[in-house]
PANUZA-726780 format. One line per field, with one value per atom (N, C-alpha, C, CB): residue in three letters; chain; atom name; x, y, z. Coordinates in steps of 0.2 Angstrom, whole numbers. Glycine has a CB too. Layout:
BEGIN
type	[Ala  ...]
mol	[A  ...]
atom	[CA  ...]
x	[X  ...]
y	[Y  ...]
z	[Z  ...]
This chain:
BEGIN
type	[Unk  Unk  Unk  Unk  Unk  Unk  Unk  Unk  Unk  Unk  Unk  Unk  Unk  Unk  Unk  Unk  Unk  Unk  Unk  Unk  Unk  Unk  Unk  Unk  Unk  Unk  Unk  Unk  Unk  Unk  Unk  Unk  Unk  Unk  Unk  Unk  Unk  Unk  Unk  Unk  Unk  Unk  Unk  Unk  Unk  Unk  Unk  Unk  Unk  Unk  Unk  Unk  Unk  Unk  Unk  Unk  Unk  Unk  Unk  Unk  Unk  Unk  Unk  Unk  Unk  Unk  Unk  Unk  Unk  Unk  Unk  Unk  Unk  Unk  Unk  Unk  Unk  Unk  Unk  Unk  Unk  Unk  Unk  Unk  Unk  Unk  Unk  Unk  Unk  Unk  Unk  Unk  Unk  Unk  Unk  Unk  Unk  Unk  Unk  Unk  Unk  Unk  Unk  Unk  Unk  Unk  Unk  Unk  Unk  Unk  Unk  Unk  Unk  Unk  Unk  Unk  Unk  Unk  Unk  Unk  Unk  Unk  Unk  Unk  Unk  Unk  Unk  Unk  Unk  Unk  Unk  Unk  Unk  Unk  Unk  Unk  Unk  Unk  Unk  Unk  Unk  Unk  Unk  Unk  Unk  Unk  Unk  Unk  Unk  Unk  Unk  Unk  Unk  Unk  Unk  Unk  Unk  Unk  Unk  Unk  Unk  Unk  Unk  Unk  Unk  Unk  Unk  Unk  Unk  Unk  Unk  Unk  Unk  Unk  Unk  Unk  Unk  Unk  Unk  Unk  Unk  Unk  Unk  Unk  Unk  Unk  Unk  Unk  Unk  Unk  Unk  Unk  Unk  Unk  Unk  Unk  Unk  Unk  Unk  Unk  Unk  Unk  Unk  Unk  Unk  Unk  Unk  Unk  Unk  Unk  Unk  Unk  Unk  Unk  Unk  Unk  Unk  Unk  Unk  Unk  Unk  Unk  Unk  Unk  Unk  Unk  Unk  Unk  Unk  Unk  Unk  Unk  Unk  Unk  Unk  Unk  Unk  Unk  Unk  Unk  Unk  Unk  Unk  Unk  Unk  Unk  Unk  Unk  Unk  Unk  Unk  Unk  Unk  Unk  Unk  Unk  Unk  Unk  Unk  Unk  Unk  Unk  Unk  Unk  Unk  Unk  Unk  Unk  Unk  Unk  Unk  Unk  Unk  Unk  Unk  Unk  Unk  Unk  Unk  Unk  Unk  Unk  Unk  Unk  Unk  Unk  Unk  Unk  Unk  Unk  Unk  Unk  Unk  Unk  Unk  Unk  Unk  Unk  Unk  Unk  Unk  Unk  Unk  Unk  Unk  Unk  Unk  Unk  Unk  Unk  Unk  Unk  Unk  Unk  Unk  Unk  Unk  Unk  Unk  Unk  Unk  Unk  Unk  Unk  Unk  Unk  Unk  Unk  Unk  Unk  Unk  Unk  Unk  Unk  Unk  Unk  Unk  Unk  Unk  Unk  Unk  Unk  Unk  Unk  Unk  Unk  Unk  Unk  Unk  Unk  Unk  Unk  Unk  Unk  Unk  Unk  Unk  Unk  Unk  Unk  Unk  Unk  Unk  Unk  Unk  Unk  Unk  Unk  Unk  Unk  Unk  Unk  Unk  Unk  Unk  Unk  Unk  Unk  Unk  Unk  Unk  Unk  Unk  Unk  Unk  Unk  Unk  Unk  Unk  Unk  Unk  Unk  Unk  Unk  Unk  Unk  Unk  Unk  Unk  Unk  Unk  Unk  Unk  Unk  Unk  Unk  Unk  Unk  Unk  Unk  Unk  Unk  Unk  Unk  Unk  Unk  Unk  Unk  Unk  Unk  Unk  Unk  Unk  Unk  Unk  Unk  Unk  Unk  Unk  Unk  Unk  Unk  Unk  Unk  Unk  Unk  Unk  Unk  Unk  Unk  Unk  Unk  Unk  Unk  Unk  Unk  Unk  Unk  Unk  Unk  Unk  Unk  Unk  Unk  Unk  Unk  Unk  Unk  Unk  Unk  Unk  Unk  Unk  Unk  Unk  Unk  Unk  Unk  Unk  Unk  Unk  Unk  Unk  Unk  Unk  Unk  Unk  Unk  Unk  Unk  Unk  Unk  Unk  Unk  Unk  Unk  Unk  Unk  Unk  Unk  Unk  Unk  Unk  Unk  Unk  Unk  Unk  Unk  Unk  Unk  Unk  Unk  Unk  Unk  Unk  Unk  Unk  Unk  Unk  Unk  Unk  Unk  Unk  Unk  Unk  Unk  Unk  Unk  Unk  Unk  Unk  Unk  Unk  Unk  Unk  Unk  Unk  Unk  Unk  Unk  Unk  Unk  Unk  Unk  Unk  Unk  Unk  Unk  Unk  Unk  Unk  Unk  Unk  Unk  Unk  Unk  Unk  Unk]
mol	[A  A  A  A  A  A  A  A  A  A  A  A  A  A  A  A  A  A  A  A  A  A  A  A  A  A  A  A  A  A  A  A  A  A  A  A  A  A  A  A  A  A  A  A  A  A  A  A  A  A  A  A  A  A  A  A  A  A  A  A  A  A  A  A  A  A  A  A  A  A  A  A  A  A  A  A  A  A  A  A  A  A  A  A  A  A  A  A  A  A  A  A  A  A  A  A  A  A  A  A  A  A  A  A  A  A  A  A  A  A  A  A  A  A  A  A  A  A  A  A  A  A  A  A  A  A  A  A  A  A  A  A  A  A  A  A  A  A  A  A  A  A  A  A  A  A  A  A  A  A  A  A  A  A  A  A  A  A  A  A  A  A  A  A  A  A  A  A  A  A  A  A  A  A  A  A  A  A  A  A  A  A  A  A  A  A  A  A  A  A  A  A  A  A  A  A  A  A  A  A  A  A  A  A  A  A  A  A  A  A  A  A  A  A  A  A  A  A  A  A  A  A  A  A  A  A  A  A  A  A  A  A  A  A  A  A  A  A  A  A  A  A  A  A  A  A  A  A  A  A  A  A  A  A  A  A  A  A  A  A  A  A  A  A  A  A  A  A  A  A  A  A  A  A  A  A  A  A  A  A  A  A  A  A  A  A  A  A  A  A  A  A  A  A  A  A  A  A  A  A  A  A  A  A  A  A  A  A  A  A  A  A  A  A  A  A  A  A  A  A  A  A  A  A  A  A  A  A  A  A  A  A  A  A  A  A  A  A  A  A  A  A  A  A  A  A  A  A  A  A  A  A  A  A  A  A  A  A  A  A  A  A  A  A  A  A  A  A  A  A  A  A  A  A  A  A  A  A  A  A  A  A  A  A  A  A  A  A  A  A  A  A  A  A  A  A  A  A  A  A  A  A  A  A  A  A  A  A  A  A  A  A  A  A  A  A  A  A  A  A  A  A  A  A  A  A  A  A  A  A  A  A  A  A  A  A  A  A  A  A  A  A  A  A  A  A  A  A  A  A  A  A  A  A  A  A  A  A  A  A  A  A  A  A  A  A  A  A  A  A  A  A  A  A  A  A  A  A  A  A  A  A  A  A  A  A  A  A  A  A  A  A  A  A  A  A  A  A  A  A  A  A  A  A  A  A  A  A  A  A  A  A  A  A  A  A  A  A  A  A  A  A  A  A  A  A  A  A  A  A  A  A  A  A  A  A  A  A  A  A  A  A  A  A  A  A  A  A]
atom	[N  CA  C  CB  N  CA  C  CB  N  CA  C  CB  N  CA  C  CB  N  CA  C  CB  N  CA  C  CB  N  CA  C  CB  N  CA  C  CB  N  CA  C  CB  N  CA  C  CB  N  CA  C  CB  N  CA  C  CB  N  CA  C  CB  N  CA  C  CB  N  CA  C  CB  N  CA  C  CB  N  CA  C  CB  N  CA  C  CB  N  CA  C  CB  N  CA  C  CB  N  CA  C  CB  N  CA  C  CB  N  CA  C  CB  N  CA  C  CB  N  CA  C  CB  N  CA  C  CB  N  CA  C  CB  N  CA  C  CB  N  CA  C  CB  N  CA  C  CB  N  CA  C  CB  N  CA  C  CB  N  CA  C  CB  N  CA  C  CB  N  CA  C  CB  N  CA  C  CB  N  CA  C  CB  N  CA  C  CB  N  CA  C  CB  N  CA  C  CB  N  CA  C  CB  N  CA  C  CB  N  CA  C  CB  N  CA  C  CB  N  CA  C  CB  N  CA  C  CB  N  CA  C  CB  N  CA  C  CB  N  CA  C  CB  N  CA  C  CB  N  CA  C  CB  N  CA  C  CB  N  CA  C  CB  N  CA  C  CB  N  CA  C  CB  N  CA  C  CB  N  CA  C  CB  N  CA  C  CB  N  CA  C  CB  N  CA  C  CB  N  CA  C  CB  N  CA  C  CB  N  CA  C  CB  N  CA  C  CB  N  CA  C  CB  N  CA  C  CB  N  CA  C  CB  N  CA  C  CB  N  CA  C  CB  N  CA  C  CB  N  CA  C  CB  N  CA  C  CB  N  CA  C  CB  N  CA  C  CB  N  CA  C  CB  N  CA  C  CB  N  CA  C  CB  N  CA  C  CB  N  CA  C  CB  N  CA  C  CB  N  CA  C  CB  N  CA  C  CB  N  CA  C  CB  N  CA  C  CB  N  CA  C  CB  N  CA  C  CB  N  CA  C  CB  N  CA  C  CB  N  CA  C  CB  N  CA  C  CB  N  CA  C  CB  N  CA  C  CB  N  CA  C  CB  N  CA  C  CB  N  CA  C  CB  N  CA  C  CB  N  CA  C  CB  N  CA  C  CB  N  CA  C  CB  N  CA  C  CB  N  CA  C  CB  N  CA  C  CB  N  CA  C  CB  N  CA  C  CB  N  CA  C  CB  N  CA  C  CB  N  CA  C  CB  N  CA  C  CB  N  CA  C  CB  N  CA  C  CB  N  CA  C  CB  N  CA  C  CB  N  CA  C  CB  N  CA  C  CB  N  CA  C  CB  N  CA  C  CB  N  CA  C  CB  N  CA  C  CB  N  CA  C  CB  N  CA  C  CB  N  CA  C  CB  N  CA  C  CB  N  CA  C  CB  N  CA  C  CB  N  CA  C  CB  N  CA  C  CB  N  CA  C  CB  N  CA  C  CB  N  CA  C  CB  N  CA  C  CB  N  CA  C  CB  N  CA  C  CB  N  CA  C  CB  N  CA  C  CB  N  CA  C  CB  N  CA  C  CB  N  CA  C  CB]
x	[295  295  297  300  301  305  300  312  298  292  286  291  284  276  268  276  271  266  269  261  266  266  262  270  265  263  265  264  271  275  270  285  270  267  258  269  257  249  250  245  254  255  257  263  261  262  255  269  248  244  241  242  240  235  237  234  243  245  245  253  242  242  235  244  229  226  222  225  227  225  221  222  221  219  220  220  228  234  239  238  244  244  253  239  257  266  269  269  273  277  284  278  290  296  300  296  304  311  314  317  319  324  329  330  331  336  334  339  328  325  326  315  323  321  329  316  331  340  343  349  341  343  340  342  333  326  331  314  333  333  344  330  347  352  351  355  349  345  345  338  338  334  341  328  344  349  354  353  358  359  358  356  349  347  347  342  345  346  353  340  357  360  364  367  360  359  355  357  351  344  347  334  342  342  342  333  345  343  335  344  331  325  320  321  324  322  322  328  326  330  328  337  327  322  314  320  312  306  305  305  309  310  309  314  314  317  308  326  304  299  295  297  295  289  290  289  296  296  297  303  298  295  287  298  285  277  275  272  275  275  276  279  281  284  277  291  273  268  262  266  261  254  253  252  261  259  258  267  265  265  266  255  271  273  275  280  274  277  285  274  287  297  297  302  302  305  312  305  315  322  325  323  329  336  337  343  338  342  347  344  349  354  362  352  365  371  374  376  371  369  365  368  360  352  355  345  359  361  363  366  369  376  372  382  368  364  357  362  358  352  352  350  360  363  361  370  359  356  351  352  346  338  341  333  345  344  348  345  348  358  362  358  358  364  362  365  366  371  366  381  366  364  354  369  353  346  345  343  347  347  344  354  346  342  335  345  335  328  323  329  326  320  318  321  322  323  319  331  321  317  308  321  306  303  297  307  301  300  299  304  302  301  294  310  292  287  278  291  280  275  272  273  272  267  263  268  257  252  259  241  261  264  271  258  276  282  283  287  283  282  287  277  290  299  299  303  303  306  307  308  312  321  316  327  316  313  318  308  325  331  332  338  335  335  327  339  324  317  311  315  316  312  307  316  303  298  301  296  308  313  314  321  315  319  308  325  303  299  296  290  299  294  300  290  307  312  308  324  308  307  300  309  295  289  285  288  286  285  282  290  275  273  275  265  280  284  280  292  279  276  279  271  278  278  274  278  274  267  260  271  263  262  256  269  259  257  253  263  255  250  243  254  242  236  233  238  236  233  227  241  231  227  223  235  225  221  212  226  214  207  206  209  208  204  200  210  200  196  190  199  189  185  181  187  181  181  174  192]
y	[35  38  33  44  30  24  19  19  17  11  12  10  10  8  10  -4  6  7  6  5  9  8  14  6  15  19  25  18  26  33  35  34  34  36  37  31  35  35  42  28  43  48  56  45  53  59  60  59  56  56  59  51  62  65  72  62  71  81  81  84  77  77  80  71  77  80  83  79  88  92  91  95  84  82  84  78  83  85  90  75  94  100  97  106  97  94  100  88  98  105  98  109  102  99  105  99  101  105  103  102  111  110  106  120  102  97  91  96  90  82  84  80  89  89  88  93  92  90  83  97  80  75  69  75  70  66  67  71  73  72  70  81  70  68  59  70  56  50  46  53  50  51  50  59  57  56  49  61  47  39  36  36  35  30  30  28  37  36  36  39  35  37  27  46  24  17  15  14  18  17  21  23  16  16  25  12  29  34  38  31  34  37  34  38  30  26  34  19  35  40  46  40  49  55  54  55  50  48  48  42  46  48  54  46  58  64  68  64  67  69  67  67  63  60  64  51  64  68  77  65  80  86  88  89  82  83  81  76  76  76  84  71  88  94  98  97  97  102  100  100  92  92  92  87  92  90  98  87  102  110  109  114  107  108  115  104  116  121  119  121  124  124  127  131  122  123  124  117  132  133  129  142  126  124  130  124  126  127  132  122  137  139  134  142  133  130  132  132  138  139  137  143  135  130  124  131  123  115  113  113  117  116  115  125  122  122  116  129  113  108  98  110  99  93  88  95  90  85  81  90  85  81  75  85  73  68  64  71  59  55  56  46  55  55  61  48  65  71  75  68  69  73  72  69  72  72  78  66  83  87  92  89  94  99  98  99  90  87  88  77  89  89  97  84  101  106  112  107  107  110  107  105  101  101  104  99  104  108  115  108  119  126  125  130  122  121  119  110  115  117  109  124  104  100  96  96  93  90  82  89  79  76  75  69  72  72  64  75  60  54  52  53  49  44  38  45  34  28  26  26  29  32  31  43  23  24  23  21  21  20  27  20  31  40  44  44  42  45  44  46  43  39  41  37  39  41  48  33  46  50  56  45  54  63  66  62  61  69  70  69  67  72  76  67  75  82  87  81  84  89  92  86  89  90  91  96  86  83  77  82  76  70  66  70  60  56  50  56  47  43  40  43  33  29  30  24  29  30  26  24  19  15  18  12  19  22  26  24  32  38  35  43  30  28  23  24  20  16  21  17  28  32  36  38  35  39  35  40  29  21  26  8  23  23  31  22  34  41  40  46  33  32  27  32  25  16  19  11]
z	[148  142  136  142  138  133  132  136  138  139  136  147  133  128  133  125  140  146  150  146  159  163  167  164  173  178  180  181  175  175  170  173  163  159  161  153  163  165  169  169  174  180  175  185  167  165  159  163  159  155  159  151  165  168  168  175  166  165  159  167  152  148  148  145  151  151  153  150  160  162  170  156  171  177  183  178  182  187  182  191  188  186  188  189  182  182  182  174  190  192  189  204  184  181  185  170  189  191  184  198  186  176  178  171  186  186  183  193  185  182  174  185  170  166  161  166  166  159  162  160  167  169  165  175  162  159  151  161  149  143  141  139  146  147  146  154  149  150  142  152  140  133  129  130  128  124  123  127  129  132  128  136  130  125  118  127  117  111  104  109  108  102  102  104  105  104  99  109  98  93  83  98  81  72  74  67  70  65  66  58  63  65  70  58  74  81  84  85  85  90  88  89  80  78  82  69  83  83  92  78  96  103  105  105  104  104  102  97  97  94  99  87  101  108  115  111  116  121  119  126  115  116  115  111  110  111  119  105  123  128  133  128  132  135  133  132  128  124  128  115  127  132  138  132  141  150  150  157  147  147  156  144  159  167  169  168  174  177  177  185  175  176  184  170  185  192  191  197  193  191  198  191  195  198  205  191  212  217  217  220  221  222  223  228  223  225  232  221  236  242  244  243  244  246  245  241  241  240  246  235  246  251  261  249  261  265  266  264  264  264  264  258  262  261  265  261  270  278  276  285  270  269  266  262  265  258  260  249  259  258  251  257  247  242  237  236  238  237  231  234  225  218  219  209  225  225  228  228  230  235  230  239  225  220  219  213  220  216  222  213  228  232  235  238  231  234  229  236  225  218  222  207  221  225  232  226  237  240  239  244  234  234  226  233  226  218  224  209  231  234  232  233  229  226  230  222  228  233  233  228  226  231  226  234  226  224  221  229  214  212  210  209  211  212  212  218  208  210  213  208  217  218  226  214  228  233  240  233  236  240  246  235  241  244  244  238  243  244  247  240  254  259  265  262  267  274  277  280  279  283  277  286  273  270  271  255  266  266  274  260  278  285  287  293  283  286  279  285  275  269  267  263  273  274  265  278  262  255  256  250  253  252  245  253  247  243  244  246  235  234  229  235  226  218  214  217  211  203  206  192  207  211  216  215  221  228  227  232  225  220  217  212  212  209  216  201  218  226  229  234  229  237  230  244  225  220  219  213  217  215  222  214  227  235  235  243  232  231  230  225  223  219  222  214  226  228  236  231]
């Protein structure tokens, strides 16, 4: 979102236009604008208006599916999938939204091993456009 270009942003231009269809858990998404916030209260005045204005137009065009947040029961009960702790909502939200596939950096904790417990196809922006060109090729 911060960045001008790359691969997250291309990944979210296909829900822009309706290509691909953006399930948003509400943990990522207050986590995404917790973030945003971060940064911007680093930036000029209307630097920071002007972010804050891209990422709600962005929320307009992807138009995501909301993913409500996990139980704290489901959390607790689940805690096995993942290694680190505050990823447990994120995959569970995840898991329960059903997606063709689940696109992460976070390739430390979001490994081969958690999607075949979490039976989620876990990939990078990266990895996603790989297997995506190869559709077309």
């Amino acid at each position: 979102m911060v960045a001008p270009w790359g691969l997250d942003n291309a990944t979210l231009s296909l829900g822009a236009s309706k290509i691909c269809k953006l399930m948003l858990g509400e943990v990522v998404r207050d986590e995404v604008e917790k973030n945003l916030l971060l940064h911007a209260v680093r930036l000029a005045s209307v630097d920071a208006d002007n972010l804050l204005k891209q990422y709600r137009r962005l929320l307009q065009l992807t138009n995501p599916e909301i993913v409500p947040y996990p139980s704290q029961y489901l959390v607790r009960e689940n805690r096995h999938l993942i290694r680190h702790a505050a990823d447990v909502p994120v995959l569970l939200s995840a898991m329960a939204s059903k997606p063709d596939w689940l696109l992460t950096n976070n390739t430390k904790h979001s490994t081969a091993a958690v999607a075949q417990r979490a039976s989620v196809r876990i990939a990078t922006p990266a990895e996603f456009f790989r297997v995506l060109s190869g559709l077309f090729s």
